[in-house]
C-alpha positions in Angstrom: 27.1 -9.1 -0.8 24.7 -7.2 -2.9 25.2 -3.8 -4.6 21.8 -2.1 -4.7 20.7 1.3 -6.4 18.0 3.1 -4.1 15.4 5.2 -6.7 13.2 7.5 -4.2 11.7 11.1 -4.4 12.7 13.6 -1.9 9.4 13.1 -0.3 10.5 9.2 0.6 14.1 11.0 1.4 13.4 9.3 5.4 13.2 5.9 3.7 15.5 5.6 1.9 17.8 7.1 3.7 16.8 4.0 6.5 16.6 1.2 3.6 20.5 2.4 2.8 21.6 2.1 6.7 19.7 -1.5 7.3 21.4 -2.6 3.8 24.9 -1.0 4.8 24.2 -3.0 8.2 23.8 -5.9 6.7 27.1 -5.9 4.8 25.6 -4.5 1.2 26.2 -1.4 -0.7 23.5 1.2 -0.9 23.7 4.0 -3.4 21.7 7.0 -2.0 22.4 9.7 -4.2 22.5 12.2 -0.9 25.0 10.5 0.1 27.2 10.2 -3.0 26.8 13.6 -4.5 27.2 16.9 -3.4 25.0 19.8 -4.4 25.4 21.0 -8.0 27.0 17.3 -9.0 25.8 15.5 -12.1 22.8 13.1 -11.0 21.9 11.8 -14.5 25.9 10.9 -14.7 25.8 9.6 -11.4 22.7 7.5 -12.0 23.8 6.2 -15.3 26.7 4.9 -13.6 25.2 3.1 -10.6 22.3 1.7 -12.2 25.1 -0.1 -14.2 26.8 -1.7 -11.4 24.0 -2.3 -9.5 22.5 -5.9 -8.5 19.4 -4.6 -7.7 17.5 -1.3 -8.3 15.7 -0.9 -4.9 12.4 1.6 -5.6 10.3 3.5 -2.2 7.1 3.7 -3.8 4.3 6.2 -2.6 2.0 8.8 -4.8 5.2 11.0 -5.5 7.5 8.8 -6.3 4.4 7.4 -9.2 4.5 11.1 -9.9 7.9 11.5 -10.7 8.9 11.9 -13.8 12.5 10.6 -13.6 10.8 7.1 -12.5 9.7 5.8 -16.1 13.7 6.3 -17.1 15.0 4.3 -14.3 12.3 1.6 -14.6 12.8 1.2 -18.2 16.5 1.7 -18.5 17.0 -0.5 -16.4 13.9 -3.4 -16.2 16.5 -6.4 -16.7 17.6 -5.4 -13.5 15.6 -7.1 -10.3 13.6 -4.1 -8.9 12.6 -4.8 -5.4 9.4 -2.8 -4.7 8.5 -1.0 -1.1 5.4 0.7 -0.8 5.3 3.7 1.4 1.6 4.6 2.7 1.0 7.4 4.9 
């Protein structure tokens, strides 16, 4: 199965956290960062390191996530990577 990175803001944090379980489910890895890292931990290290071994980079879109400054670095870094694209709306 797949290995897929999860990129989301905090405001998306229901989601993602719901994309991860329904990929999980289905026999794939999710990387939610929540999940992976405990408070204080090194994100940027952390992100650096599953972006690598990820299949997929999986983004929640809404107005915050378009916001978010960390988004241009993890599309660009990584944009030979498949991004799968969910849009959240309110």
């Amino acid at each position: 199965m797949a290995d897929f990175f999860i990129s989301y803001t905090s405001s998306d944090r229901y989601w993602a956290h719901w994309i991860g379980k329904e990929l999980t489910t289905l026999g794939h890895v999710a990387h939610v960062h929540e999940w992976e890292i405990e408070g204080g931990g090194d994100i940027y290290g952390w992100m650096e390191k599953r972006l690598d071994a990820a299949d997929h980079v999986l983004c929640v879109i809404s107005d915050e996530y378009l916001k978010a400054k960390m988004v241009g670095n993890v599309i660009s870094q990584r944009i030979s990577i498949k991004l799968f694209w969910m849009g959240v709306y309110a």
